[in-house]
Backbone as ProteinMPNN parsed JSONL, in Angstrom:
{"seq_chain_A": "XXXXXXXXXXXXXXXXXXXXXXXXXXXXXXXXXXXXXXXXXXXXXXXXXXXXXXXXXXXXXXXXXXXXXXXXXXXXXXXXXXXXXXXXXXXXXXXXXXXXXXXXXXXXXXXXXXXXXXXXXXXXXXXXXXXXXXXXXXXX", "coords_chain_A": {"N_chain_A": [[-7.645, 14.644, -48.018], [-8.41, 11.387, -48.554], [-8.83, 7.928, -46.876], [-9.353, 4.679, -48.509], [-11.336, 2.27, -47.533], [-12.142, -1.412, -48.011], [-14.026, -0.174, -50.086], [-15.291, 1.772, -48.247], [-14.648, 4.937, -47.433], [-13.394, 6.892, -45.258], [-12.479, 9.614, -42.605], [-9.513, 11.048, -42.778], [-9.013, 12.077, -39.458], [-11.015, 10.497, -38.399], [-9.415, 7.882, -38.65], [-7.147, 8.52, -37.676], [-8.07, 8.483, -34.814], [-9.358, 5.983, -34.623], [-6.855, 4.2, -35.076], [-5.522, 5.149, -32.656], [-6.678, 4.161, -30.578], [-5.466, 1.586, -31.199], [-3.255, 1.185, -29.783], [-2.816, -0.266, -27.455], [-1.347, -3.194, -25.766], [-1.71, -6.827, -26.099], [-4.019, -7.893, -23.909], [-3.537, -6.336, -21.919], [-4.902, -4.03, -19.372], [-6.719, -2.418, -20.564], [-7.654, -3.755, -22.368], [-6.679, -4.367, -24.994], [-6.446, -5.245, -28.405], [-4.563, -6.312, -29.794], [-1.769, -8.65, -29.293], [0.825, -9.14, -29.054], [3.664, -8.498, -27.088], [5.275, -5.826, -26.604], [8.838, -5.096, -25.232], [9.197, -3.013, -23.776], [8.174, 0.175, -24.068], [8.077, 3.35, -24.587], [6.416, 4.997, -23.171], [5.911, 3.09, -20.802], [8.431, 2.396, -19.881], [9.372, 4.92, -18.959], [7.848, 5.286, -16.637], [10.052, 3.832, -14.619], [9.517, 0.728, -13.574], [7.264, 1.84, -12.093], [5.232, 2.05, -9.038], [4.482, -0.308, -8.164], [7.045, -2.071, -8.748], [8.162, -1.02, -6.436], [7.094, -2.46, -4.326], [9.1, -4.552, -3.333], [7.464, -7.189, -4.013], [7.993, -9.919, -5.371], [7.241, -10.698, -8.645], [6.402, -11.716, -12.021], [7.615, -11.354, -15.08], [5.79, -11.184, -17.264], [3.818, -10.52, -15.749], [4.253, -7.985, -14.225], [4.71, -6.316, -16.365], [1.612, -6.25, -16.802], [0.926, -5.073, -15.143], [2.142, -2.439, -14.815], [1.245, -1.368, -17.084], [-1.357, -1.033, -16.404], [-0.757, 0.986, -13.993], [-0.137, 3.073, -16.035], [-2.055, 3.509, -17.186], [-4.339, 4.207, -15.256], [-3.177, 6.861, -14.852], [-3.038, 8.344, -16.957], [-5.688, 7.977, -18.294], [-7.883, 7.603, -17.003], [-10.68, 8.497, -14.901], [-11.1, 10.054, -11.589], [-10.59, 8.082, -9.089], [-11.746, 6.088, -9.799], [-11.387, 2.668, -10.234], [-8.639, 0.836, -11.628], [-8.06, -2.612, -12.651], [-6.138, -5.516, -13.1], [-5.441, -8.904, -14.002], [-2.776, -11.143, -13.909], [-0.496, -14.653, -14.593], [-0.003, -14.952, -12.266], [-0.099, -13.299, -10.268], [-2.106, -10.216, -9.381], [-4.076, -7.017, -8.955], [-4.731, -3.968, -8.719], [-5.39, -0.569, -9.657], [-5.381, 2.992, -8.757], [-6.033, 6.271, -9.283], [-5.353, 9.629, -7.987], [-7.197, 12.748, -8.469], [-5.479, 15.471, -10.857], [-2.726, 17.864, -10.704], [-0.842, 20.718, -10.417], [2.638, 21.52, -10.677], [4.365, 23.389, -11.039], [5.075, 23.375, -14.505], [3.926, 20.804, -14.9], [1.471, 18.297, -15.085], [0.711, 16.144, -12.245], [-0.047, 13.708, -10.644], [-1.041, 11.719, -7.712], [-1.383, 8.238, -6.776], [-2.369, 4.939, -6.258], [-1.597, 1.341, -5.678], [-3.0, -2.007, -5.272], [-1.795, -4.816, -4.544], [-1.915, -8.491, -5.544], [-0.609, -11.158, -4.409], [-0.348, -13.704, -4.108], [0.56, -13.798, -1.141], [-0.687, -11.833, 1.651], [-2.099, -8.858, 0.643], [-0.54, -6.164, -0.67], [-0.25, -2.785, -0.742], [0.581, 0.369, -2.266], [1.399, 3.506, -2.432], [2.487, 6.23, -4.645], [3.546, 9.53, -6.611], [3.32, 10.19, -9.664], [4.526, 12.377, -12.458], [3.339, 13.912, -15.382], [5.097, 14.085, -18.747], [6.274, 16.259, -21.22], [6.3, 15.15, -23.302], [4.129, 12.983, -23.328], [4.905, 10.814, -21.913], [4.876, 9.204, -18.234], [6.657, 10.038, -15.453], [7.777, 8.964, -12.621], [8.11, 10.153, -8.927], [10.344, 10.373, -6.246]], "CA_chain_A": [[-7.182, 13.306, -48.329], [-9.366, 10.207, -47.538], [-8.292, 6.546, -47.431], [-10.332, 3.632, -48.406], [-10.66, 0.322, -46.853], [-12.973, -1.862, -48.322], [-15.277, 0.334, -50.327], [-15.382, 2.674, -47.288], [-14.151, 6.261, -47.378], [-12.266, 7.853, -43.845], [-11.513, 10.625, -42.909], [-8.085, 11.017, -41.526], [-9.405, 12.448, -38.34], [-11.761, 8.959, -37.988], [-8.577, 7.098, -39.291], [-5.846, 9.0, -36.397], [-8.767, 7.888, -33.942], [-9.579, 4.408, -35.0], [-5.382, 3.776, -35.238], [-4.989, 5.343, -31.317], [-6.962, 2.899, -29.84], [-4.929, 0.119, -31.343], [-2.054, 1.005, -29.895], [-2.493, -0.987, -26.219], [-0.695, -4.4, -25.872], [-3.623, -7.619, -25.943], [-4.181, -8.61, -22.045], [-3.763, -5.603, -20.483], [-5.895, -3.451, -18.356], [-7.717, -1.846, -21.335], [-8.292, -4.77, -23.651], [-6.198, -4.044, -26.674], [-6.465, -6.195, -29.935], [-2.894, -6.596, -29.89], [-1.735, -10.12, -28.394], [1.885, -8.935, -28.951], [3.595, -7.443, -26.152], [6.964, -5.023, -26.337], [8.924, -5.016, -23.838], [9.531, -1.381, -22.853], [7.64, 0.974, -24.765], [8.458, 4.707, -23.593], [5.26, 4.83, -21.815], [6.037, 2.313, -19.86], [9.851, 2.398, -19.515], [9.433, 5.867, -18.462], [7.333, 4.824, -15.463], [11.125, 3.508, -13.925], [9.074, 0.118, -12.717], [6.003, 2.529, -11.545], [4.695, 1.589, -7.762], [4.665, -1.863, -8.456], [8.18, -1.81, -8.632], [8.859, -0.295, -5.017], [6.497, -2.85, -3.071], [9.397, -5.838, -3.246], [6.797, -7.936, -4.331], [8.205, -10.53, -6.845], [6.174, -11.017, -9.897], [6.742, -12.665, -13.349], [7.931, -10.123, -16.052], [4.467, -10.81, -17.892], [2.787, -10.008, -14.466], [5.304, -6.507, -13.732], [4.624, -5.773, -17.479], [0.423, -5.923, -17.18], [0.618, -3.944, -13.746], [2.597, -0.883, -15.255], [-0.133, -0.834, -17.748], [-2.702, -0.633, -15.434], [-0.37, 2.205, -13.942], [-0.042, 3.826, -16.85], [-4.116, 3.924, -17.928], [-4.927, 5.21, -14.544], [-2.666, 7.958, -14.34], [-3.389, 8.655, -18.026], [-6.977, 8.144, -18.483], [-8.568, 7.163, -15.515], [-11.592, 9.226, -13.666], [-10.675, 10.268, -10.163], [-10.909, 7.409, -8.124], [-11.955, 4.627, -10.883], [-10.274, 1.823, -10.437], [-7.756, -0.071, -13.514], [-7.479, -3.414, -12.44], [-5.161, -6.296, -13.949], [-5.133, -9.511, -13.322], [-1.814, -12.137, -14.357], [-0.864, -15.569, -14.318], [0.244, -15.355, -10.547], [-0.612, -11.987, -9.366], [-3.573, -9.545, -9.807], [-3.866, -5.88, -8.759], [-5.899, -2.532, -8.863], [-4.85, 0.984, -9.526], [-6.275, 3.936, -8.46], [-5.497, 7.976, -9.144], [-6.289, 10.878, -7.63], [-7.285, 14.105, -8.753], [-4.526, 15.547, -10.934], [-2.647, 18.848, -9.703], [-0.219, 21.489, -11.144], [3.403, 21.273, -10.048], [5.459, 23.538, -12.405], [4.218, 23.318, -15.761], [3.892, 19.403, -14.756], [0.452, 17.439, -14.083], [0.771, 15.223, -11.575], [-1.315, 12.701, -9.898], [-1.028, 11.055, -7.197], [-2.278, 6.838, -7.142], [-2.313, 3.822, -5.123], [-1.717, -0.164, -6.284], [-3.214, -3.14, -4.694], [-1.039, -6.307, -5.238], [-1.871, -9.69, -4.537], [0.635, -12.045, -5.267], [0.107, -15.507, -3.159], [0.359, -13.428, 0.156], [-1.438, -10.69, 2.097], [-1.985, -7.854, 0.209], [0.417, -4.966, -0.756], [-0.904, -1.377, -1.009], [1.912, 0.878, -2.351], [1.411, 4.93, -3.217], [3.428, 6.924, -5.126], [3.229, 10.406, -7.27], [4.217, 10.704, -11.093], [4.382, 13.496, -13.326], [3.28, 13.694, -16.912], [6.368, 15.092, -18.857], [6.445, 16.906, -22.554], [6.33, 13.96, -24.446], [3.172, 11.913, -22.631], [5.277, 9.615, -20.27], [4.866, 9.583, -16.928], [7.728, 9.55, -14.328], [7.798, 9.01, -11.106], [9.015, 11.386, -8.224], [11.121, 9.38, -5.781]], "C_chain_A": [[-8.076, 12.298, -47.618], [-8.887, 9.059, -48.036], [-9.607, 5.625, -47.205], [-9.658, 2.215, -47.994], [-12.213, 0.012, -47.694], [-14.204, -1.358, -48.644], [-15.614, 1.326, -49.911], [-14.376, 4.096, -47.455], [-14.336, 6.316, -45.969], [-11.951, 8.437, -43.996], [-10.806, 10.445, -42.26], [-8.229, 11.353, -40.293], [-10.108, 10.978, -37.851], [-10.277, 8.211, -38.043], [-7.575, 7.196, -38.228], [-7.214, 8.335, -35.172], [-8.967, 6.229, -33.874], [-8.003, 3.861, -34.368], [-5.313, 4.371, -33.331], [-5.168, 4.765, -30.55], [-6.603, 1.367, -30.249], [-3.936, -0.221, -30.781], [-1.614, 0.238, -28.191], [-1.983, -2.117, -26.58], [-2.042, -5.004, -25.454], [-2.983, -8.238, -24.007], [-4.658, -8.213, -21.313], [-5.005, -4.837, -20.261], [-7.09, -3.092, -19.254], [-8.731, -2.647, -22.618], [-7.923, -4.678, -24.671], [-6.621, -5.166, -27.344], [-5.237, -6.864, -30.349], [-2.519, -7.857, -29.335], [0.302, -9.494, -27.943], [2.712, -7.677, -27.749], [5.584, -6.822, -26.826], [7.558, -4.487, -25.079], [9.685, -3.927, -23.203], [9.318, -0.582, -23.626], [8.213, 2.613, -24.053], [7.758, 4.68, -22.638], [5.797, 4.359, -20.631], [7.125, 2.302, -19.302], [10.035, 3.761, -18.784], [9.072, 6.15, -17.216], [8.524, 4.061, -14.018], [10.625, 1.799, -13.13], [7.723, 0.554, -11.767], [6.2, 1.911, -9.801], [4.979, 0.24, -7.253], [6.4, -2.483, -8.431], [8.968, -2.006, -7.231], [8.46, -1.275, -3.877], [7.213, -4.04, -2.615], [8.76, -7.095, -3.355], [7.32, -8.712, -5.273], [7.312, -11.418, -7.787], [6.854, -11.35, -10.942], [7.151, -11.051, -14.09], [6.867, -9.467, -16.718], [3.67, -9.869, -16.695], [3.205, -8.05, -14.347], [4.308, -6.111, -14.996], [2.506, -5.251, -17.535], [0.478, -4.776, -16.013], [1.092, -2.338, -13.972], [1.665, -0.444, -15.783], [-1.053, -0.604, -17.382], [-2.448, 0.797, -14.628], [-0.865, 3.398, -15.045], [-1.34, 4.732, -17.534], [-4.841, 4.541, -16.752], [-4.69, 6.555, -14.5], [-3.133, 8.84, -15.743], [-4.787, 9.356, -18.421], [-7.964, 7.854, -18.134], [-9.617, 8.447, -15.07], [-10.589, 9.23, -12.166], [-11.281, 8.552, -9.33], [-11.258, 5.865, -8.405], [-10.725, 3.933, -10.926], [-9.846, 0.598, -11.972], [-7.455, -1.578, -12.989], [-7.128, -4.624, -13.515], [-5.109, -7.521, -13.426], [-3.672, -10.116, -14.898], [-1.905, -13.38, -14.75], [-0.464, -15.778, -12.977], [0.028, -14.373, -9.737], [-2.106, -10.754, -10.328], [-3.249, -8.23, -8.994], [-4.734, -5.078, -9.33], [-4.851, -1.403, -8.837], [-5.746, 2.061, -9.418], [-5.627, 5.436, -8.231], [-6.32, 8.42, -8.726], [-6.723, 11.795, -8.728], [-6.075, 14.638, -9.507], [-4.088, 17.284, -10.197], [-1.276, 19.337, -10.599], [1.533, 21.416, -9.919], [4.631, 21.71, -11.046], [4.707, 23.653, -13.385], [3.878, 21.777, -15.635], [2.597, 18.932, -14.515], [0.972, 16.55, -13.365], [-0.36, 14.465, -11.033], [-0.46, 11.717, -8.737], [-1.781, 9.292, -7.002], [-1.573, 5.903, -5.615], [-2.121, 3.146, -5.907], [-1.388, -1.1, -5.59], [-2.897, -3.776, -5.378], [-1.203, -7.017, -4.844], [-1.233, -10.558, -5.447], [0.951, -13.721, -4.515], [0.116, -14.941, -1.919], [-0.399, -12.548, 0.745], [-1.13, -10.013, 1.049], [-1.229, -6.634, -0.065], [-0.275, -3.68, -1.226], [0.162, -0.326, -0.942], [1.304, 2.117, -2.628], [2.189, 5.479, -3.6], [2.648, 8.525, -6.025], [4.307, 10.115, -8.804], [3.412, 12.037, -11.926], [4.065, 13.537, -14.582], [4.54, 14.821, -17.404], [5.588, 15.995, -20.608], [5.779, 15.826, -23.427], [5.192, 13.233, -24.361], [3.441, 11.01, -21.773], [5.215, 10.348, -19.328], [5.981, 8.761, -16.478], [7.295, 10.175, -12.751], [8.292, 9.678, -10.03], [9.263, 10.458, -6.903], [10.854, 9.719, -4.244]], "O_chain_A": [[-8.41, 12.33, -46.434], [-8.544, 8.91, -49.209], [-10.482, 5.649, -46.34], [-8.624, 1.547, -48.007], [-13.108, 0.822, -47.935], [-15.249, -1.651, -48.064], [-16.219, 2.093, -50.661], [-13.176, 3.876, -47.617], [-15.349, 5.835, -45.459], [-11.214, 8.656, -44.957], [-10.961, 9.829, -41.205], [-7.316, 10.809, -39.673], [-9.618, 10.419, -36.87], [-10.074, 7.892, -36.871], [-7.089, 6.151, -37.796], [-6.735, 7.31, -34.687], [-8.622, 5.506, -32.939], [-7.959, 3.201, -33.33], [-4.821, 3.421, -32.723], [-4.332, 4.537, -29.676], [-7.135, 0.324, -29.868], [-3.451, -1.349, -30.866], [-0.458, 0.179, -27.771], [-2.043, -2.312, -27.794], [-3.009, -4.489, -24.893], [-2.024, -8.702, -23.39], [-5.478, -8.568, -20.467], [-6.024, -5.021, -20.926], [-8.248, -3.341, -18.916], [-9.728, -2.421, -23.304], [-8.741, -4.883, -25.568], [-7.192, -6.058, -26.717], [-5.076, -7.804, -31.127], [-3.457, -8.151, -28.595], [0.824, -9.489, -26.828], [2.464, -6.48, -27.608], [6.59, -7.384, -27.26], [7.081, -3.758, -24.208], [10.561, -3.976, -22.34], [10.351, -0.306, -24.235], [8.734, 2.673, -22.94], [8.094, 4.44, -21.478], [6.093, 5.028, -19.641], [7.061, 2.196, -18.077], [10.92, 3.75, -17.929], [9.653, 7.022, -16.569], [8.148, 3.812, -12.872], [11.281, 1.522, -12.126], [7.232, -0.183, -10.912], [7.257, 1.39, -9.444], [5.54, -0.153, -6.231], [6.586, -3.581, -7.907], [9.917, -2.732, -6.937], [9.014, -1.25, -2.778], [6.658, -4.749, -1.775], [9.317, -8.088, -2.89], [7.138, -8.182, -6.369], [6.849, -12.546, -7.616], [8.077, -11.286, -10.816], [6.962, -9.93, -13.619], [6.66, -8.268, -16.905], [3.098, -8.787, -16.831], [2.39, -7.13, -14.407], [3.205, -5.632, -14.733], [2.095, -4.242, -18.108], [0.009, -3.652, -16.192], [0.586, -1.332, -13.475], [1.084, 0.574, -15.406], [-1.794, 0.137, -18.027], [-3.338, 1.635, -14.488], [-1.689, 4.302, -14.905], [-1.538, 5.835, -18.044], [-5.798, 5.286, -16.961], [-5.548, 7.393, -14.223], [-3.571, 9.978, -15.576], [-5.063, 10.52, -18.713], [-8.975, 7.807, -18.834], [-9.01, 9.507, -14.921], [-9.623, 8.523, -11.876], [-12.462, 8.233, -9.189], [-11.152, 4.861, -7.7], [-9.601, 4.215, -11.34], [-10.461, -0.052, -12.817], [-6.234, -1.713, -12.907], [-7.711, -4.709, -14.595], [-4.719, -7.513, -12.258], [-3.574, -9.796, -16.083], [-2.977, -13.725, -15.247], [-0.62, -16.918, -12.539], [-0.04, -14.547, -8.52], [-2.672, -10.702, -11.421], [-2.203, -8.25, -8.345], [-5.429, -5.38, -10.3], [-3.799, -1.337, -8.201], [-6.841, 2.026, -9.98], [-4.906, 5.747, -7.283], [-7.525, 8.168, -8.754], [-6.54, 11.461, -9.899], [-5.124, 14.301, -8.802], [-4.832, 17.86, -9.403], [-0.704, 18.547, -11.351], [1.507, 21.296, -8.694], [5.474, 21.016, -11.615], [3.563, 24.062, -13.187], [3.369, 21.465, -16.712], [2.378, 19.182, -13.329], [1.924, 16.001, -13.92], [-1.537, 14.818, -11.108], [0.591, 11.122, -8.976], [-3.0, 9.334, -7.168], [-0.841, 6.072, -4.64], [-2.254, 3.588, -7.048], [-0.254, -1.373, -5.197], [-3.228, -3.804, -6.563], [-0.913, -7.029, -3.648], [-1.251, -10.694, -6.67], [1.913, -14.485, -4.435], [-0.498, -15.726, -1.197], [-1.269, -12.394, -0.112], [-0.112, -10.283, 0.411], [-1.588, -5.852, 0.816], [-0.907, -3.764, -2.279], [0.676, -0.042, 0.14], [0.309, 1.853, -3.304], [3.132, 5.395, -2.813], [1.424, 8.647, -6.076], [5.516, 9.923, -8.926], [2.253, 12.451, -11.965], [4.946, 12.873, -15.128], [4.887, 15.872, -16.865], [4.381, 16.152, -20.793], [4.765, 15.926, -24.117], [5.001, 12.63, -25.417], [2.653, 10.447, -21.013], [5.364, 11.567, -19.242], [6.313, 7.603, -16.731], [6.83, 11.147, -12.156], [9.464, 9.881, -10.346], [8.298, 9.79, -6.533], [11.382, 9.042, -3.362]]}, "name": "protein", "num_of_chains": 1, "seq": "XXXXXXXXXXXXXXXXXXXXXXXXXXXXXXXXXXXXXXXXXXXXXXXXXXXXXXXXXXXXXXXXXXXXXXXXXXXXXXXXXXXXXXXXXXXXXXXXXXXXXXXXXXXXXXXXXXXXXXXXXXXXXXXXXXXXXXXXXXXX"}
């Protein structure tokens, strides 16, 4: 089966590729195309508030919402050590995974996330797990 766009023949394999990288929200960490944001995707909702979350830092919803995503793309599809950073309109931030690591049938990774939010700096770590499905949760 091949679909045309304008003249153009795809194959469904180009077509499931093309369509996977559309599927970020526009802002965040990775640069989607998207402008539209949703506001708790599994991905992300699955993350419980990620790191960012834990450091009592208070941030805007937009702000929380780009910083998960920056979670979410390190722990995801991040190099060891490459940092995801995000900025807001009042806070900014970096993420950074480790190495991942077997824990059960579970990957895990361990990460960091630098927050600056109007004051000194916040540097929070945590571990999440990738589950069945592709979300990552967090281990408490």
């Amino acid at each position: 089966m091949r679909l045309r766009f304008a003249k153009f023949a795809v194959s469904p394999l180009l077509s499931a590729a093309f369509l996977a990288g559309c599927t970020t929200t526009g802002g965040g960490p990775s640069g989607g195309i998207f402008t539209a944001r949703a506001p708790a995707t599994p991905y992300i909702a699955a993350l419980q508030g990620g790191i960012v979350g834990r450091t009592g830092v208070d941030i805007s919803t937009s702000d929380r919402q780009r910083a998960l995503e920056a979670e979410y793309q390190a722990l995801e599809a991040t190099a060891v050590g490459q940092p995801v950073a995000w900025s807001g309109r009042n806070a900014k931030g970096e993420v950074v995974a480790a190495a991942p690591y077997q824990v059960g049938s579970q990957n895990c990774r361990q990460y960091s996330h630098t927050l600056s939010a109007g004051g000194p700096d916040v540097k929070a770590r945590g571990v999440a797990c990738r589950n069945a499905d592709g979300t990552w949760s967090p281990l408490t």
